[in-house]
N, C-alpha and C positions, 0 to 999 in steps of 0.2 A: 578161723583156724588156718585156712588156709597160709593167708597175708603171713602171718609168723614165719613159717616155714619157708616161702620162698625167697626172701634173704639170701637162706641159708643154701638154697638148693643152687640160687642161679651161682654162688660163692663155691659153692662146690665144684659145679660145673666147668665154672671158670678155672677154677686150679686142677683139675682132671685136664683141660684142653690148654692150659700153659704148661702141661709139663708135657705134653706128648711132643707140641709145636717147638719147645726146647730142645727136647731130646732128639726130635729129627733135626734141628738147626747145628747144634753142637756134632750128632753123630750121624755126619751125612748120608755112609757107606755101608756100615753095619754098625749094630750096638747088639749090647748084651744085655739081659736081666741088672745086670751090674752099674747101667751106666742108665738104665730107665730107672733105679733104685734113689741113685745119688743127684738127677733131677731134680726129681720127685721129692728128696731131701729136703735141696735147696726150696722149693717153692712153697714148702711146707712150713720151712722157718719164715722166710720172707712173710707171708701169709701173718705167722705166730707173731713177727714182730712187728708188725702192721697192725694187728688187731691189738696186742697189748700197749702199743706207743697212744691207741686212740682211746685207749679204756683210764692210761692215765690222764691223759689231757682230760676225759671226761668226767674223772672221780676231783678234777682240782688240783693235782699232787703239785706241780709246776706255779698255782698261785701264789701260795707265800714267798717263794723265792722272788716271782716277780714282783712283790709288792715291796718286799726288801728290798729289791736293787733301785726300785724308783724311789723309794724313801731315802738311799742314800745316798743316789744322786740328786736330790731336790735340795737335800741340806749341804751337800760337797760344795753345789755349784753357787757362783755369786747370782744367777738368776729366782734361785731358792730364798736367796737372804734379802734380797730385795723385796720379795712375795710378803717375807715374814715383818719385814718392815713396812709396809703398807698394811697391814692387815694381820696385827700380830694378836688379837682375840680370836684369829681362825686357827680352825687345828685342820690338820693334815686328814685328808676323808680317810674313813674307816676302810678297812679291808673286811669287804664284803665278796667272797664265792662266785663265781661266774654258774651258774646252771647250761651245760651244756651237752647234749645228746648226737650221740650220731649213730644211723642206722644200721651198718655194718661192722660195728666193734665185736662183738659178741660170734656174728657168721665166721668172722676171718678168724678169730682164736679157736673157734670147735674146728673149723677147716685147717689149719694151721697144726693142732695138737692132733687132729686125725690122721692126716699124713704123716705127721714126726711119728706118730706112734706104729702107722704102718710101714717108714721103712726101716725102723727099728727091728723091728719083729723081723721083716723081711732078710735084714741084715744077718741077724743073727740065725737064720733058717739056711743058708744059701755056704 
């Protein structure tokens, strides 16, 4: 039970300690609630569009398109028509799914939608 969790914690961690190291980078001299808010913003989407860029790569969504563009470059190109003439009882392999998993899709979207939602909240409080 543990293992689960820590993903999610060392993700969290990580984006509590990039936004602080942000927020003093950007506001060297003094900052405000306001400017530790709109960091915080930023690393929360970054985060959100990190985990969701990895959760589509993981569901597939991006395969058929690839498998279209190579089918249509294999028939455009005269390398393709020469294939088909040597070997014109084969068909074009099937478009079979890639299975593909990665560990940190899921941490960085809950880390991602926890920040956006806290400086939401915060936003609208201030």
């Amino acid at each position: 039970m543990i293992k689960k969790y820590q993903a999610f914690t060392y993700t969290f961690i990580s984006a509590v300690v990039l936004s602080v190291l942000l927020t003093g980078y950007f506001y060297k001299t003094d900052f405000t609630v306001v400017d530790v808010i709109n960091v915080t913003f930023m690393v929360g989407m970054i985060y959100l569009v990190v985990g969701t860029s990895l959760f589509l790569i993981q569901q597939g969504s991006f395969d058929g398109i690839t498998y279209s563009f190579k089918r249509f470059f294999r028939r455009s190109s005269s390398y393709g028509d020469m294939l088909r003439e040597v070997t014109p009882e084969e068909e074009e392999e099937s478009y079979l799914p890639k299975q593909r998993s990665f560990r940190l899709t899921y941490p960085l979207m809950v880390t991602g939608i926890i920040f956006f939602s806290l400086t939401v909240i915060a936003g609208f409080l201030i």
